[in-house]
MIVOVO-809060 format. One record per residue: x, y, z of N, C-alpha, C in turn; chain. Coordinates in nm, 2 decimals. Each point is the difference from the previous one (the first is absolute). Layout:
BEGIN
NODE:X:Y:Z:X:Y:Z:X:Y:Z:A
...
END
This chain:
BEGIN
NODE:8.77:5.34:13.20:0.06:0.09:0.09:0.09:0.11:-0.07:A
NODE:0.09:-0.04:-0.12:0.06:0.07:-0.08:-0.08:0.08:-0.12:A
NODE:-0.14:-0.01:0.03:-0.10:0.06:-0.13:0.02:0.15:-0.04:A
NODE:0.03:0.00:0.12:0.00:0.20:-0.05:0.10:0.06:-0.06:A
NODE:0.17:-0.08:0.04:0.13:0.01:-0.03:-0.04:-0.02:-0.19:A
NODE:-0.01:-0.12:0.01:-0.04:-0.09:-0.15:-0.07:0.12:-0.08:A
NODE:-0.13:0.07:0.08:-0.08:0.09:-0.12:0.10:0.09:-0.01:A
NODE:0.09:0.08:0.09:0.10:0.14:0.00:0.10:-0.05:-0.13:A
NODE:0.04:-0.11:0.01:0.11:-0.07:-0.08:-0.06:0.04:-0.14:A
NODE:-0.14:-0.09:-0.07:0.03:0.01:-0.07:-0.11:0.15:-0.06:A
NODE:-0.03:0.10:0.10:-0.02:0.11:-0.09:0.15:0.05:0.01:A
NODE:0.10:-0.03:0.07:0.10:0.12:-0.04:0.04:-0.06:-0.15:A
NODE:-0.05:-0.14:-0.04:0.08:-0.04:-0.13:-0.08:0.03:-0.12:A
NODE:-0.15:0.05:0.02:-0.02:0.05:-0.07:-0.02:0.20:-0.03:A
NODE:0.03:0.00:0.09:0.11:0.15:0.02:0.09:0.01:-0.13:A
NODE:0.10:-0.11:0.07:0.09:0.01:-0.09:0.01:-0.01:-0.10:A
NODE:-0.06:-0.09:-0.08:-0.09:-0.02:-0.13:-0.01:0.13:-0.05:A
NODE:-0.12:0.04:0.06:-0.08:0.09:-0.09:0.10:0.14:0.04:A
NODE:0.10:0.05:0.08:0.10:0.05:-0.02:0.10:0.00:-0.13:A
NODE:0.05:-0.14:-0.03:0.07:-0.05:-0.12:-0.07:0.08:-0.15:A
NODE:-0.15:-0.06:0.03:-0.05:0.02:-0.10:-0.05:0.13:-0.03:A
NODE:-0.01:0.12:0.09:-0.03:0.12:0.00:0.14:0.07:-0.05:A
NODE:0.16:-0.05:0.03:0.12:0.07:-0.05:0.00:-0.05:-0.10:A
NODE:-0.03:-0.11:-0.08:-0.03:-0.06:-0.15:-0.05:0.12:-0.09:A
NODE:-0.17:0.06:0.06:-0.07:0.06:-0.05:0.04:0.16:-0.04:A
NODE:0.09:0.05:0.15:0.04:0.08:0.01:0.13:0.05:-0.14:A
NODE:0.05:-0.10:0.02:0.12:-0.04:-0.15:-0.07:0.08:-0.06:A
NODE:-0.07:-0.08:-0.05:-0.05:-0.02:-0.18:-0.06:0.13:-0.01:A
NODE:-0.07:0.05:0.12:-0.06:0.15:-0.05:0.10:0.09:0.01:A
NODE:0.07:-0.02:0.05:0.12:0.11:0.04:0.10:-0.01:-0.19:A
NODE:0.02:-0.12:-0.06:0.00:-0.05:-0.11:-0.05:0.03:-0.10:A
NODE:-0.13:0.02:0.03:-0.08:0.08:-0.09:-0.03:0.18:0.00:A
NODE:0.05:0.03:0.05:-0.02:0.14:0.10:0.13:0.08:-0.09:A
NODE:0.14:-0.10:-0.03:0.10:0.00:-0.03:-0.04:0.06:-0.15:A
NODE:-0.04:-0.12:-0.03:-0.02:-0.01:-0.19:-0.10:0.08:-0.03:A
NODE:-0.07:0.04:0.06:-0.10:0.14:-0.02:0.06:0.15:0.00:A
NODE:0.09:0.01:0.10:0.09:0.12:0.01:0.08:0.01:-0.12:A
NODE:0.07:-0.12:0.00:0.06:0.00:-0.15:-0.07:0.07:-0.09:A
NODE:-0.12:-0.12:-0.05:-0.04:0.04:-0.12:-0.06:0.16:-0.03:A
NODE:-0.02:0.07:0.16:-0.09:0.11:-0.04:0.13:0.06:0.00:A
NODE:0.11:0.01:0.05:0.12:0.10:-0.03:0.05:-0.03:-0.14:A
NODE:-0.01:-0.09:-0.05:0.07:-0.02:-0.16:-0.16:0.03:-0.13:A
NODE:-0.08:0.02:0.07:-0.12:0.10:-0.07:-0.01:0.10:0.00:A
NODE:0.03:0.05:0.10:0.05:0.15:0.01:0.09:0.08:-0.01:A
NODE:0.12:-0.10:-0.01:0.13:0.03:-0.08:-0.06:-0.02:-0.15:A
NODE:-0.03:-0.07:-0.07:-0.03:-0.01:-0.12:-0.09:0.13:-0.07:A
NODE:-0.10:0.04:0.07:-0.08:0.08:0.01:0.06:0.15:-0.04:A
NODE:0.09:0.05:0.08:0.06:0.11:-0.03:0.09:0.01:-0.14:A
NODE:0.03:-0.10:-0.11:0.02:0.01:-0.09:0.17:0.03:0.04:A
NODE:0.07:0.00:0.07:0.13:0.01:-0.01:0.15:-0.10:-0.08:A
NODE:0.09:0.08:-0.05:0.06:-0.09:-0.05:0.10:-0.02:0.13:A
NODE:0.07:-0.18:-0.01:0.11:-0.06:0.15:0.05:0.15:0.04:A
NODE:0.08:0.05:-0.12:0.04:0.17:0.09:-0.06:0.06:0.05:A
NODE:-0.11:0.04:-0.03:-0.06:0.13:0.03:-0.03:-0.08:0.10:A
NODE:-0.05:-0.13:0.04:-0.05:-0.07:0.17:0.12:0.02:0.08:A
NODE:0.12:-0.01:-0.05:0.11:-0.04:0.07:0.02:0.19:0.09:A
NODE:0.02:0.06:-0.13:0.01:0.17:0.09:-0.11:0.02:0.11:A
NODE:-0.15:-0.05:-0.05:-0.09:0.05:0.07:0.04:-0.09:0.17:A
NODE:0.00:-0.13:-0.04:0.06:-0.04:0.16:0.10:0.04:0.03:A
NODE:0.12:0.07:-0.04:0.08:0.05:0.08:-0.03:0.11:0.06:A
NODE:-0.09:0.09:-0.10:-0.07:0.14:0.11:-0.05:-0.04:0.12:A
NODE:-0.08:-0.14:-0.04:-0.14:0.02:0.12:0.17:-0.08:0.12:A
NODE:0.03:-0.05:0.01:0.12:-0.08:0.08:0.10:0.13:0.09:A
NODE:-0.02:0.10:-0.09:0.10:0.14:0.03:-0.08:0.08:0.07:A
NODE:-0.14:-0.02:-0.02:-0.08:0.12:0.08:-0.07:0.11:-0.11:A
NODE:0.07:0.03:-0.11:0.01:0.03:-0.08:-0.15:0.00:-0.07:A
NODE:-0.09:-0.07:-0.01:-0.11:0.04:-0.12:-0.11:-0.01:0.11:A
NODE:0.00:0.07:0.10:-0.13:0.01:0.08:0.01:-0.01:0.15:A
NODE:-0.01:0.06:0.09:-0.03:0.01:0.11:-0.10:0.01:0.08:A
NODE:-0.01:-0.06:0.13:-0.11:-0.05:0.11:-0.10:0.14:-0.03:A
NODE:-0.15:-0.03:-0.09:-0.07:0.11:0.02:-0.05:0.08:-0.10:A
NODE:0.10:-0.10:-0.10:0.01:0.06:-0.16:-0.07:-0.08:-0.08:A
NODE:-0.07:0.05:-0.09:-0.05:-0.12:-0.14:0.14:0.01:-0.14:A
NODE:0.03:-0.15:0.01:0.10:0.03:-0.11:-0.05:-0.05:-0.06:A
NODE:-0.01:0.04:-0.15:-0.05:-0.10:-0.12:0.09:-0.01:-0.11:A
NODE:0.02:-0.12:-0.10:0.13:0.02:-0.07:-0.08:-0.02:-0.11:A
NODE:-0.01:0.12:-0.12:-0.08:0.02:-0.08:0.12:-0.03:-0.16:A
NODE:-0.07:-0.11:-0.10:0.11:-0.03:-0.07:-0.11:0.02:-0.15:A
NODE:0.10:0.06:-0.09:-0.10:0.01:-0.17:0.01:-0.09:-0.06:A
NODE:-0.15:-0.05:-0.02:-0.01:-0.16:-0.12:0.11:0.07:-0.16:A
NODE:0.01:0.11:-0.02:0.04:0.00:-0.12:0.18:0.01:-0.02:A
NODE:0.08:-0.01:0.15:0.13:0.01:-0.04:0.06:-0.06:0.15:A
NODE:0.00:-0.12:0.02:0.03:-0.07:0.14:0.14:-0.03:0.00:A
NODE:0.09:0.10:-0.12:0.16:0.06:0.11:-0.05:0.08:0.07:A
NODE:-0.08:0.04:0.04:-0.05:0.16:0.10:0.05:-0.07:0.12:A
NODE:0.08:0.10:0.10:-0.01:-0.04:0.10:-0.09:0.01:0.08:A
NODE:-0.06:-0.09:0.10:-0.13:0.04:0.07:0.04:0.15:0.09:A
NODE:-0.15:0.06:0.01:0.01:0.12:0.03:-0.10:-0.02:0.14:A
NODE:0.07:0.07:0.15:-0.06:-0.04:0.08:-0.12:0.16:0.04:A
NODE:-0.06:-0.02:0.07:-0.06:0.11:0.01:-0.06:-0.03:0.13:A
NODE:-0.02:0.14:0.08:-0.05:-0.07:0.14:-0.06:0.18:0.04:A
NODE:-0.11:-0.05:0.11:-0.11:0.05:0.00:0.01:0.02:0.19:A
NODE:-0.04:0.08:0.08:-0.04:0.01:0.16:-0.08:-0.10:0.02:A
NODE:-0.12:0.02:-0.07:-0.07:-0.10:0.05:-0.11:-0.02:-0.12:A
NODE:-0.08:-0.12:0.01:-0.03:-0.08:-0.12:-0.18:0.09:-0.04:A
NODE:-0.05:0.05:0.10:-0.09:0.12:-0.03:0.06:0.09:-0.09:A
NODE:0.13:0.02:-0.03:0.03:0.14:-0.09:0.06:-0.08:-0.11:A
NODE:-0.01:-0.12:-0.02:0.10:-0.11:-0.14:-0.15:0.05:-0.12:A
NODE:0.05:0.00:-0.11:-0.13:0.03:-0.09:0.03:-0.11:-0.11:A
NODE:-0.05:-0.14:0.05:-0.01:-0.14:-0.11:0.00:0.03:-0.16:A
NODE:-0.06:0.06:-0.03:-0.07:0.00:-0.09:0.13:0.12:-0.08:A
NODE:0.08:0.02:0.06:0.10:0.07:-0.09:0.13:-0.14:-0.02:A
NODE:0.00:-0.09:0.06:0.09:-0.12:0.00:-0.11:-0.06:-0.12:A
NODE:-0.12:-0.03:-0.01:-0.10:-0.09:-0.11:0.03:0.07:-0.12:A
NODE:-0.01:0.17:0.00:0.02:0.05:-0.16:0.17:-0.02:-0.03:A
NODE:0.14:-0.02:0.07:0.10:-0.02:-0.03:0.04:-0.11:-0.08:A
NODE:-0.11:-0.13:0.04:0.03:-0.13:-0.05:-0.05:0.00:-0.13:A
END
């Protein structure tokens, strides 16, 4: 008489379950999603060749408004041969008129 209550009962408990176990999964990717962002921001901090100062000025520009605005290409171009240089920003209208290949012969 109570069969049908009984089957509702226990799909809601495996609802629940697989609820549990879907915010578990959720975690760990969200976890991993974390340590990915990381690692690609501390690659490409690396990447730019900056010394702690010259990162510390350059975030305070980009924090101030300062090294680029909505629309702009900023690029922070630094010389392998004397890295007291302070990075030099340089910004373009739009990325059709940037000419790469003048930032490749700099390095």
């Amino acid at each position: 008489m109570y069969e049908r209550l009984d089957k509702l009962r226990a799909e809601v408990k495996r609802m629940e379950k697989k609820l549990e176990d879907d915010k578990a999964r959720l975690k760990a990717a969200q976890q991993r999603l974390q340590e990915a962002e990381n690692s690609q921001i501390l690659a490409d901090v690396g990447a730019m060749n900056l010394s702690p100062e010259q990162l510390a000025e350059f975030l305070k520009l980009v924090a101030n408004g300062q090294a680029g605005n909505a629309g702009t290409q900023a690029t922070i171009v630094t010389t392998a041969t004397d890295k007291a240089d302070v990075a030099e920003t340089k910004e373009t209208d739009s990325e059709d008129d940037f000419d790469w290949e003048d930032i490749e012969d700099e390095k």
